[in-house]
VOZA-299273 format. One record per residue: residue number from 0; residue in three letters; chain; x, y, z of N, C-alpha, C in turn. Coordinates in steps of 0.2 Angstrom, whole numbers, plus 5000, padded with zeros to 4 digits. Example, Ala and Ser with C-alpha at 12.3 -4.5 7.8 and 13.67 -1.06 7.14 Angstrom:
2
i:aa:ch:nc1:nc2:nc3:cac1:cac2:cac3:cc1:cc2:cc3
0:ALA:A:5066:4972:5039:5062:4978:5039:5066:4984:5039
1:SER:A:5064:4989:5035:5068:4995:5036:5064:5000:5039
// end
This chain:
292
i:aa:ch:nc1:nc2:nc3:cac1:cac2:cac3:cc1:cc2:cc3
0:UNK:A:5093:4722:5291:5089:4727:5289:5093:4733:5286
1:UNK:A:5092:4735:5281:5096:4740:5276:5092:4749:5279
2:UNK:A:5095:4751:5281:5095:4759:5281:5098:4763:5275
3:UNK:A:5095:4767:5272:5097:4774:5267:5098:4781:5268
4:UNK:A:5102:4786:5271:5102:4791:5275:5104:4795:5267
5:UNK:A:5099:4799:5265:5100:4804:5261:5099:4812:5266
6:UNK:A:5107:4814:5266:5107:4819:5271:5112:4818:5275
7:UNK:A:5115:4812:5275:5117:4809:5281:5126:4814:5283
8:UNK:A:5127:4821:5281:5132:4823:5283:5130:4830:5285
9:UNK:A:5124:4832:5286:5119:4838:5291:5120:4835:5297
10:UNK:A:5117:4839:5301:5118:4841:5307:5112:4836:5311
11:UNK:A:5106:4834:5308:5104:4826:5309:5104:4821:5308
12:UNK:A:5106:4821:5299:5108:4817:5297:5114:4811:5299
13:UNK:A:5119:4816:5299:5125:4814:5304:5123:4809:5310
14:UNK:A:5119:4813:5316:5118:4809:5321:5113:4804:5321
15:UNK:A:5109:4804:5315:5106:4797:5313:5112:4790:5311
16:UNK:A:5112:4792:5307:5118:4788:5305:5123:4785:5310
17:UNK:A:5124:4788:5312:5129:4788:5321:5126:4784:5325
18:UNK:A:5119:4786:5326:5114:4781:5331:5113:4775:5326
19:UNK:A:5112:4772:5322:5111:4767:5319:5117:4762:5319
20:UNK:A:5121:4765:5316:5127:4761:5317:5129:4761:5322
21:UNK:A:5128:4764:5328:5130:4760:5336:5124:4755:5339
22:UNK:A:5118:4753:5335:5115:4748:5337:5116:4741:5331
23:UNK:A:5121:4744:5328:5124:4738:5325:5119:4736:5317
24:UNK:A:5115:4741:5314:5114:4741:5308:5118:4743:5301
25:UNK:A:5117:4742:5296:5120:4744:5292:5116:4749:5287
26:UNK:A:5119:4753:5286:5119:4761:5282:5120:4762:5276
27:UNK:A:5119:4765:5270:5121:4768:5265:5119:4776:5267
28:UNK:A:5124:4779:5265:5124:4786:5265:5124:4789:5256
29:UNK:A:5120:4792:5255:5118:4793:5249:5122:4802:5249
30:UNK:A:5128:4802:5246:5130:4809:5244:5133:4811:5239
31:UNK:A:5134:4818:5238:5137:4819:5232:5147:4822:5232
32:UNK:A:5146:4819:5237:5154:4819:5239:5156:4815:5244
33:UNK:A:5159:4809:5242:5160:4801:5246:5166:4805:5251
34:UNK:A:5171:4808:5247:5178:4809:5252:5176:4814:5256
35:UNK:A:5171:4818:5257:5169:4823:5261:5166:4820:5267
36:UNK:A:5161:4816:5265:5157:4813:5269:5161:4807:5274
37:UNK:A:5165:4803:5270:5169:4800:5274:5173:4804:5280
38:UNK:A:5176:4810:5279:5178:4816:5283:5174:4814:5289
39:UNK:A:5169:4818:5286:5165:4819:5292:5161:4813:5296
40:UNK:A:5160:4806:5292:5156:4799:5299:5162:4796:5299
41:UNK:A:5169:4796:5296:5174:4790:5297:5173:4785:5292
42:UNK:A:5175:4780:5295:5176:4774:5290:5171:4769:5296
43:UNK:A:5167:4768:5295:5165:4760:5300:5164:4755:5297
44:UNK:A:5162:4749:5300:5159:4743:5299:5152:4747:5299
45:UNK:A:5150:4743:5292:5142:4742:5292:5140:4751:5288
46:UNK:A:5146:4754:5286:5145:4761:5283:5146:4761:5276
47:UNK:A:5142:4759:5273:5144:4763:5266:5142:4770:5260
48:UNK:A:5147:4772:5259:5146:4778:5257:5142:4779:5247
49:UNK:A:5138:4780:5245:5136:4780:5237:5136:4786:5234
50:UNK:A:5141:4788:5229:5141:4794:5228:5136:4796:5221
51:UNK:A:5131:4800:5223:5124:4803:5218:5128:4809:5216
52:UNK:A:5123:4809:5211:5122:4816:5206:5113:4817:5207
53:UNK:A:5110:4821:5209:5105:4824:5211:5101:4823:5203
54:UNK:A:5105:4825:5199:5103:4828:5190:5103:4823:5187
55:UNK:A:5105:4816:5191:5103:4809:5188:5100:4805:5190
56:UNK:A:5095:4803:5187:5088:4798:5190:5091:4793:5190
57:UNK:A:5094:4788:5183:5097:4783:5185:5101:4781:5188
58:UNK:A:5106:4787:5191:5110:4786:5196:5109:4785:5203
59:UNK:A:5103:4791:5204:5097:4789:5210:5096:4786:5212
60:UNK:A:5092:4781:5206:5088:4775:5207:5094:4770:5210
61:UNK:A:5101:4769:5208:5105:4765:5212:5108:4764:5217
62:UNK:A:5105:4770:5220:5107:4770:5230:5103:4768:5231
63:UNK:A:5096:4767:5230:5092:4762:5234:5090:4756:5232
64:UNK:A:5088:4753:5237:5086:4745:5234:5079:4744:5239
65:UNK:A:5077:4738:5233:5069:4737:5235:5069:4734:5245
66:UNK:A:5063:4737:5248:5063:4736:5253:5066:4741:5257
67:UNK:A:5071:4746:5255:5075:4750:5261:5071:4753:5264
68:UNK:A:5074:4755:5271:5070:4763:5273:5075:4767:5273
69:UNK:A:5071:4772:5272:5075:4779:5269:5072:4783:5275
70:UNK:A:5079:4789:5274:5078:4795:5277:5078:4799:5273
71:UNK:A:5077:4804:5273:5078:4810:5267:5077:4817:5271
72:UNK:A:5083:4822:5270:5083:4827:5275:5089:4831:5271
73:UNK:A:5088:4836:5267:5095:4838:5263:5093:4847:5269
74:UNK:A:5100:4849:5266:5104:4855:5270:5100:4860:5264
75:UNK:A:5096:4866:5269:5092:4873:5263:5098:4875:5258
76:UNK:A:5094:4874:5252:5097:4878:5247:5093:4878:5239
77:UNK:A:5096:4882:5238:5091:4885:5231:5084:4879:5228
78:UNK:A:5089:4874:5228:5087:4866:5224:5085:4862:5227
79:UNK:A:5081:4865:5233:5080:4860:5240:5075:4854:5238
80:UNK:A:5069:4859:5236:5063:4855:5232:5064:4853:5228
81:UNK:A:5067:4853:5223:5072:4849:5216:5074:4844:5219
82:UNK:A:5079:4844:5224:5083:4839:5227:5080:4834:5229
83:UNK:A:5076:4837:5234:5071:4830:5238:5067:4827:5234
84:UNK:A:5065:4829:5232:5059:4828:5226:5063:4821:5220
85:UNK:A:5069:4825:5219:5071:4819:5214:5074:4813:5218
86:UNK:A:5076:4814:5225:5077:4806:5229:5071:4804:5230
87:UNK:A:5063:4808:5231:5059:4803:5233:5057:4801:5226
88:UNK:A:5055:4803:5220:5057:4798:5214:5059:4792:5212
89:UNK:A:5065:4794:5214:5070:4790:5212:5069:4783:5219
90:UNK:A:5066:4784:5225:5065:4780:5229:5061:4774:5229
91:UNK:A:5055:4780:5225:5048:4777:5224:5051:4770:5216
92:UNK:A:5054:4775:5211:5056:4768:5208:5059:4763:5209
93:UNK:A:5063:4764:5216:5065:4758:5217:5063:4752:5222
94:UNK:A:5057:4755:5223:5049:4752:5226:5052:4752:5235
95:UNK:A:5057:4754:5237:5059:4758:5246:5053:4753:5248
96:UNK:A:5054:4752:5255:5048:4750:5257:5044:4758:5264
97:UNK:A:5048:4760:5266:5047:4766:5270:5052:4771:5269
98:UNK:A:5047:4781:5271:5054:4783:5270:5051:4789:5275
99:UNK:A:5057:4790:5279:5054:4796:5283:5056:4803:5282
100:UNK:A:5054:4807:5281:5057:4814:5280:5055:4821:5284
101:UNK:A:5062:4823:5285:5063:4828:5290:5061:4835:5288
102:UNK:A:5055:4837:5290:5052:4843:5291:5054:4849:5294
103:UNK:A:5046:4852:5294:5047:4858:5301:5040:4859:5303
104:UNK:A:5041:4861:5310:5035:4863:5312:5031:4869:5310
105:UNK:A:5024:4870:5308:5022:4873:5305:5021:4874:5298
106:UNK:A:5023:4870:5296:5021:4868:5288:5013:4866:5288
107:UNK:A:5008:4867:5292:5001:4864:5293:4998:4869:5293
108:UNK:A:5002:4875:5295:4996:4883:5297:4998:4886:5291
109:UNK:A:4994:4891:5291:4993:4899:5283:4999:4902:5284
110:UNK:A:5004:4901:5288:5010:4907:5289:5016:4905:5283
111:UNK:A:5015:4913:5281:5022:4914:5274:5027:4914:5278
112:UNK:A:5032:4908:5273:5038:4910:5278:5041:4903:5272
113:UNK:A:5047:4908:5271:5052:4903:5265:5054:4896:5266
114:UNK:A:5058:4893:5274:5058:4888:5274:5049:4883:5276
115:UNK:A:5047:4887:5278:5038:4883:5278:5037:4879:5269
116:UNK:A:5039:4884:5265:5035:4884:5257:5039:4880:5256
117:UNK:A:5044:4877:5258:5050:4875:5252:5048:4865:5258
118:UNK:A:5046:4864:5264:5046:4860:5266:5036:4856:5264
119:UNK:A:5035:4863:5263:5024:4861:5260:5025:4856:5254
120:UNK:A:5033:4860:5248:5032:4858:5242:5034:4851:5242
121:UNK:A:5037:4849:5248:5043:4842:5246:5037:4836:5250
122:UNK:A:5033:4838:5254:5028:4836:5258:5021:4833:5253
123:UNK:A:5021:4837:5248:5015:4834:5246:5017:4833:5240
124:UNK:A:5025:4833:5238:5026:4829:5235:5026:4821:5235
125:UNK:A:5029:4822:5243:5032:4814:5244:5021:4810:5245
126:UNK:A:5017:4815:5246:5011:4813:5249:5009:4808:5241
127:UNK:A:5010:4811:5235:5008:4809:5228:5014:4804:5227
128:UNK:A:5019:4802:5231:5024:4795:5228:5019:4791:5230
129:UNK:A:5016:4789:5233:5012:4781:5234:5018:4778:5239
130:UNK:A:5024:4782:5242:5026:4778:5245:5025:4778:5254
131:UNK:A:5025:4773:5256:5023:4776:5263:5027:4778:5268
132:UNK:A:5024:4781:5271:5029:4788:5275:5029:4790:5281
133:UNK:A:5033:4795:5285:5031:4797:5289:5033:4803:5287
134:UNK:A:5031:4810:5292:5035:4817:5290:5033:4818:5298
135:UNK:A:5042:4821:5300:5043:4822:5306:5045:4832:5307
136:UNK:A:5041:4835:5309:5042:4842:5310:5045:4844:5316
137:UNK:A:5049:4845:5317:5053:4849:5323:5055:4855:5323
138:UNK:A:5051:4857:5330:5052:4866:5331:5060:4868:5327
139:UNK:A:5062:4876:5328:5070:4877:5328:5074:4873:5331
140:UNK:A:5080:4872:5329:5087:4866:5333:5089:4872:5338
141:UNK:A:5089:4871:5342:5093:4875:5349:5101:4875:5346
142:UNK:A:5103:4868:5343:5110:4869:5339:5109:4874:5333
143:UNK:A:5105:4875:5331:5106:4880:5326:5108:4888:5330
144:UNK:A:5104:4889:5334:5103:4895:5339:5110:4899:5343
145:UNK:A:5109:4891:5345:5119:4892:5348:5124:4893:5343
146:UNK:A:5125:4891:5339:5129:4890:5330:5130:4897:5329
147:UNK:A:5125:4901:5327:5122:4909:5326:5124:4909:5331
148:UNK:A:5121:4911:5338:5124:4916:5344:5133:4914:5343
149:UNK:A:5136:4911:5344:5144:4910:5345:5147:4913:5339
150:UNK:A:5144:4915:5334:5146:4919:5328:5146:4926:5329
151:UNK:A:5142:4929:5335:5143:4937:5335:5141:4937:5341
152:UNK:A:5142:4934:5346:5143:4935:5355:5150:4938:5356
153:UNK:A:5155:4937:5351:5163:4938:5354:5162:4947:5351
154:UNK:A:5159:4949:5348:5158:4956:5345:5151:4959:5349
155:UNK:A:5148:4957:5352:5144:4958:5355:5137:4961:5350
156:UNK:A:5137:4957:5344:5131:4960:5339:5127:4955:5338
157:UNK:A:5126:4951:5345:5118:4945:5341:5113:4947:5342
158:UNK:A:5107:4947:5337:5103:4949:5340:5097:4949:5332
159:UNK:A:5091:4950:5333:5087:4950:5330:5080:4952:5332
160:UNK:A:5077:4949:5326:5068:4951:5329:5065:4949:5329
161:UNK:A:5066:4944:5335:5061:4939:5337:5056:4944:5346
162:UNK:A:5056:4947:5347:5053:4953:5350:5052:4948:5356
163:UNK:A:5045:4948:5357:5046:4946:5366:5042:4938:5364
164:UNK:A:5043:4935:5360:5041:4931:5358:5045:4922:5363
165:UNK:A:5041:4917:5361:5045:4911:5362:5045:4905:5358
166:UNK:A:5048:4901:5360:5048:4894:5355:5052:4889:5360
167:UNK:A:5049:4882:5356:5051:4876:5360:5057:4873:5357
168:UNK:A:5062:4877:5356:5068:4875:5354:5069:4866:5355
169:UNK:A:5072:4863:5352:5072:4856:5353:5080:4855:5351
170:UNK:A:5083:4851:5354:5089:4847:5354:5089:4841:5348
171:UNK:A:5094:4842:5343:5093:4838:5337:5098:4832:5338
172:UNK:A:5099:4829:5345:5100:4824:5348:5093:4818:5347
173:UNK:A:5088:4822:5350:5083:4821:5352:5077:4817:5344
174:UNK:A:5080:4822:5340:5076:4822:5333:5079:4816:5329
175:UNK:A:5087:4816:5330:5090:4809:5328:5087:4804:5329
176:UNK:A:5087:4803:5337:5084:4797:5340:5079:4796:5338
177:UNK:A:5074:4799:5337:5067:4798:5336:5067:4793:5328
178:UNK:A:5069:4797:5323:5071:4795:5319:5073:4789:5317
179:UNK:A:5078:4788:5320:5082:4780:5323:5077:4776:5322
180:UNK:A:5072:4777:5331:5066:4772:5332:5061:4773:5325
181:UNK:A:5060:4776:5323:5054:4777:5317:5057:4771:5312
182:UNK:A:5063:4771:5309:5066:4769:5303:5066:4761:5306
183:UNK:A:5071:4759:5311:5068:4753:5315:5062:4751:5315
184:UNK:A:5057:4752:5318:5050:4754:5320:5044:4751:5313
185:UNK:A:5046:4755:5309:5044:4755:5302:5039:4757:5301
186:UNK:A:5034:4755:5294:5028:4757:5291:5023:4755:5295
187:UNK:A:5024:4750:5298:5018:4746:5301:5015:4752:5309
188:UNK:A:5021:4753:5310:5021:4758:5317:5019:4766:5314
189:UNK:A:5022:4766:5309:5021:4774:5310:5019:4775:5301
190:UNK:A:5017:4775:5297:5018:4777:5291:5009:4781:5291
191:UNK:A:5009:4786:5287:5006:4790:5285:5004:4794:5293
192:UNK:A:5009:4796:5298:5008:4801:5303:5013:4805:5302
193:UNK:A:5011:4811:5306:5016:4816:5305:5017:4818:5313
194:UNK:A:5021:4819:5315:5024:4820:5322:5029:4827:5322
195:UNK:A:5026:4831:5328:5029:4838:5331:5033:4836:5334
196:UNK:A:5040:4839:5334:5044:4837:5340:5047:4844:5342
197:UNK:A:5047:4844:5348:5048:4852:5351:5053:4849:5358
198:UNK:A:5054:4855:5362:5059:4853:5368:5055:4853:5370
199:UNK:A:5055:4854:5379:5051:4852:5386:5050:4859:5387
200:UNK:A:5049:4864:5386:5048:4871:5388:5049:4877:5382
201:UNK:A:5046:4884:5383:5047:4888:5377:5048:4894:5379
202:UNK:A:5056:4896:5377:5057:4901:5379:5059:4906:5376
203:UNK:A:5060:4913:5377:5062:4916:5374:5069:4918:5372
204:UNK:A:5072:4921:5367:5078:4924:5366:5084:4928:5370
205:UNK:A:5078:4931:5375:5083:4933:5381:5083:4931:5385
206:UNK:A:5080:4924:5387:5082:4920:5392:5086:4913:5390
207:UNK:A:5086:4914:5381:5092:4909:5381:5099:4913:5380
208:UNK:A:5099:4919:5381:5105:4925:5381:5107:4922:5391
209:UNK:A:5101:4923:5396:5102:4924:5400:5106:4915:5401
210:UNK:A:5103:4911:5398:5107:4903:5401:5113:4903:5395
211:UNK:A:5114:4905:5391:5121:4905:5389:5126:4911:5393
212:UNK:A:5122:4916:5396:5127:4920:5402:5129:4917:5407
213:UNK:A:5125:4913:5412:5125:4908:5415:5130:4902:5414
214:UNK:A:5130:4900:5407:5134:4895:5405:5142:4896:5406
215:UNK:A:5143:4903:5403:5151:4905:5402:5153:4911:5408
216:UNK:A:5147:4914:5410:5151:4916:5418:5150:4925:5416
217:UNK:A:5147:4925:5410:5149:4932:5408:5141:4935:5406
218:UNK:A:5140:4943:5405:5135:4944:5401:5135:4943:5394
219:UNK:A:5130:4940:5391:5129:4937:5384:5122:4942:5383
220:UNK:A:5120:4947:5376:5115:4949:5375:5114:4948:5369
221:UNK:A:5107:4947:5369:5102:4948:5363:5098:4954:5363
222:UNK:A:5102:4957:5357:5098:4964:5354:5095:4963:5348
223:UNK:A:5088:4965:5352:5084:4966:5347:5084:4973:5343
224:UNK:A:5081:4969:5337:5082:4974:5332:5077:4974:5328
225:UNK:A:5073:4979:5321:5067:4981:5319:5070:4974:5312
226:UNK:A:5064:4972:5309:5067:4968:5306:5068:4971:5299
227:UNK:A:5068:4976:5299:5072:4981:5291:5080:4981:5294
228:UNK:A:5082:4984:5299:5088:4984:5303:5090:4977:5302
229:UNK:A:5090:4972:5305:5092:4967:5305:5093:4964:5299
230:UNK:A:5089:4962:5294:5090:4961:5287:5097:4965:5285
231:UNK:A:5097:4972:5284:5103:4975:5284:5108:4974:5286
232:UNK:A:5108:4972:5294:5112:4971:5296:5115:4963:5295
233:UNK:A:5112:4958:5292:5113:4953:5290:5116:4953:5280
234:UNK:A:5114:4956:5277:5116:4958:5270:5123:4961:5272
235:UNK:A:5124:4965:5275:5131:4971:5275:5137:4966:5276
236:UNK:A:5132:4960:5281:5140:4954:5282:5141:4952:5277
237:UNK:A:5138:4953:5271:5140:4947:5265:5136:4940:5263
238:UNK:A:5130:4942:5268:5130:4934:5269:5124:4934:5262
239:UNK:A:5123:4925:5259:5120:4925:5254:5111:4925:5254
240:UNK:A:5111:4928:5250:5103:4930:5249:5097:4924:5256
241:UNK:A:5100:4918:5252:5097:4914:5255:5096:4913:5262
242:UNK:A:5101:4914:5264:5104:4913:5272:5100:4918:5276
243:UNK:A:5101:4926:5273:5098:4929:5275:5090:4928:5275
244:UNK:A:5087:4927:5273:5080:4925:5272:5080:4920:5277
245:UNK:A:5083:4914:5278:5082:4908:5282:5083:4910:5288
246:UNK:A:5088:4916:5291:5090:4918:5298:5082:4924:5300
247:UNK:A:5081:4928:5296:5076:4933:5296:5065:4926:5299
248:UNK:A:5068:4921:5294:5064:4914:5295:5063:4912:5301
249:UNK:A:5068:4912:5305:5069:4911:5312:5067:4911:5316
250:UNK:A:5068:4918:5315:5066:4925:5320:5056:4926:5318
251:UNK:A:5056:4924:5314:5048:4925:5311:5044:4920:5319
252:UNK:A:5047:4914:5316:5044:4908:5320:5044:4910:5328
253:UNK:A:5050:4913:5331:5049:4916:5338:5046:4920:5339
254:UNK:A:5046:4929:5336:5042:4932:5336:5032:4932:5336
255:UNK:A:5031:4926:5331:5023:4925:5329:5020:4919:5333
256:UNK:A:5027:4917:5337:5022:4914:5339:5022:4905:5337
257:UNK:A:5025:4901:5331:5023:4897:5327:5025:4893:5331
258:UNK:A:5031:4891:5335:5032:4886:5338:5033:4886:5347
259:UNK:A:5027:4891:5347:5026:4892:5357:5024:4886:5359
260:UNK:A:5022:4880:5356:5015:4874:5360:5020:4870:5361
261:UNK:A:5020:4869:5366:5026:4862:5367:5020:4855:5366
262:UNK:A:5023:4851:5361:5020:4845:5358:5025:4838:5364
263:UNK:A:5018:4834:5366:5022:4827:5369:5023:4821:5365
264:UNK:A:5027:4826:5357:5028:4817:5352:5032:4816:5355
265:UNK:A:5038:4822:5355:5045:4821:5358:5047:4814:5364
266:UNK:A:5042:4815:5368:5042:4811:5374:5039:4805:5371
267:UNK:A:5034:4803:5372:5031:4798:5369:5035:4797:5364
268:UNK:A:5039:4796:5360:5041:4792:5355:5047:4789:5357
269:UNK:A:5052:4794:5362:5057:4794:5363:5055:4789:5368
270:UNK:A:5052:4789:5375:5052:4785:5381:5054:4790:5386
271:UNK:A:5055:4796:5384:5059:4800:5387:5060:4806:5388
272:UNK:A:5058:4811:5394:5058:4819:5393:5062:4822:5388
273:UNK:A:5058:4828:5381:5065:4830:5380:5069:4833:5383
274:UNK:A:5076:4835:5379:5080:4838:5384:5079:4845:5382
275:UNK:A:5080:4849:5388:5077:4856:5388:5084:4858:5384
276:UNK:A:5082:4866:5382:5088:4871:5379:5093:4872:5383
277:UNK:A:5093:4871:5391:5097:4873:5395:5104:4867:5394
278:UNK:A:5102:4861:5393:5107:4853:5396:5109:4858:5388
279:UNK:A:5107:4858:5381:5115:4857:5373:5117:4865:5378
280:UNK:A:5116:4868:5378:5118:4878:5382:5125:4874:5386
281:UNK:A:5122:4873:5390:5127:4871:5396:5132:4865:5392
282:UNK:A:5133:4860:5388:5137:4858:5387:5140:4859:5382
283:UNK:A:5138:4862:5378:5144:4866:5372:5142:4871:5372
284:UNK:A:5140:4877:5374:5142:4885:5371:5149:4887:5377
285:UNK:A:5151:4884:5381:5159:4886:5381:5163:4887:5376
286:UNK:A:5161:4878:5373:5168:4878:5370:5167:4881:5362
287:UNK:A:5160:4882:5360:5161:4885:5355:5163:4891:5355
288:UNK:A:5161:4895:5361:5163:4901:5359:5171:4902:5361
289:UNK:A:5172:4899:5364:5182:4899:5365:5183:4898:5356
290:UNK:A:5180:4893:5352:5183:4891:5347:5182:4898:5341
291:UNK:A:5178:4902:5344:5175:4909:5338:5180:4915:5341
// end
């Protein structure tokens, strides 16, 4: 069975990839930098690397082969809808037999919100390819959350406006896996469903301040902040328009509310409770923040 991981050097991507080739299938990684990407999964048995140009269909068209299943999962950026939109094209001509793509949760309700729009647009794209599908939404990454916190916990300036809000942070261990069994699994099992994956519980940002306190032995805070102040205070670092909008995005989904309902895909699909915010906290925010 042939696997297509477009994405496969993200922060899922990767650990799909990773899971599949430790069950001993064979991968094409679909990227636009083969010696980057080798960097980051190695060299293995059963890994091959195919270097696209996004801006070429016929190019496209040649990383995949009739019958594959694909993933499709690119990193936010300006082109994102461009980007995906031209793999699942480029899929669909070359007749894929499944292809499943990495969403987000709340892409279903009326809430404005950038990464929402940008994942509505690739979604009813891929609903008009005729190809059949599955679309996996999952709350915010807990990795994403820790990533941000270890970046301004050494300066004591984390913090945002997510107010007294929560969310069911999920483990992107967990979203791999799922993913894994999906693609395995196939069309027969899951094609034209869409699945929420969320963690085992919903909490708030100063209670994931308080289990990363707990984790390194020190106090860790989350300050809150009015969300004009924090934009500011996100632009003044330099950071780029976009980044700012997506971290402001975040903070949206905690604040309102979007991802409070803990969903039982996670478990059901997996065989297996998710893993709470507390187990990724407790095994990497040491070493990350020693590493900032």
């Amino acid at each position: 069975m042939s696997f297509v991981v477009a994405g496969g050097t993200g922060t899922v991507g990767s650990k799909i990839t990773r899971e599949l080739l430790g069950q001993g299938h064979q991968v094409r990684v679909l990227t636009r930098d083969a010696e980057r990407a080798a960097e980051r999964l190695g060299h293995q048995d059963g890994l091959e690397f195919f270097q696209i140009d996004l801006t070429d269909p016929g190019r496209l068209v040649g990383g995949f082969g009739k019958g594959d299943r694909v993933f499709v999962g690119l990193g936010g950026s300006p082109t994102q809808v461009q980007d995906e939109n031209a793999l699942i094209d480029a899929a669909a001509s070359a007749e894929v037999e499944y292809l499943v793509k990495l969403s987000c949760e709340g892409v279903d309700t009326g809430t404005e919100n950038l990464i929402l729009d940008v994942h509505r647009a690739v979604e009813g794209h891929l609903a008009d390819s005729g190809i059949p599908s599955t679309l996996v939404r999952p709350s915010t990454f807990i990795d994403t959350i820790v990533s941000i916190a270890s970046q301004f916990i050494p300066q004591d300036a984390w913090g945002g406006n997510s107010a007294d809000g929560v969310c069911t942070f999920v483990d992107t261990r967990d979203v791999a896996e799922v993913f894994a069994s999906l693609l395995r699994q196939g069309p027969e099992a899951h094609a034209g469903r869409a699945y929420t994956l969320t963690g085992p519980d919903a909490v708030s940002m100063s209670q994931v301040a308080e289990l990363i306190s707990t984790a390194v032995s020190r106090e860790v805070r989350h300050h809150e902040r009015a969300e004009s102040e924090n934009e500011s205070f996100l632009t003044g670092l330099g950071l780029p328009p976009l980044q700012v909008a997506v971290l402001l995005g975040l903070d949206q989904f905690t604040r309102e509310g979007i991802m409070s309902q803990v969903h039982g895909d996670t478990h059901v699909l997996l065989g297996k409770p998710a893993r709470p915010a507390a187990a990724f906290i407790n095994e990497t925010v040491a070493e990350l923040l020693s590493a900032s």
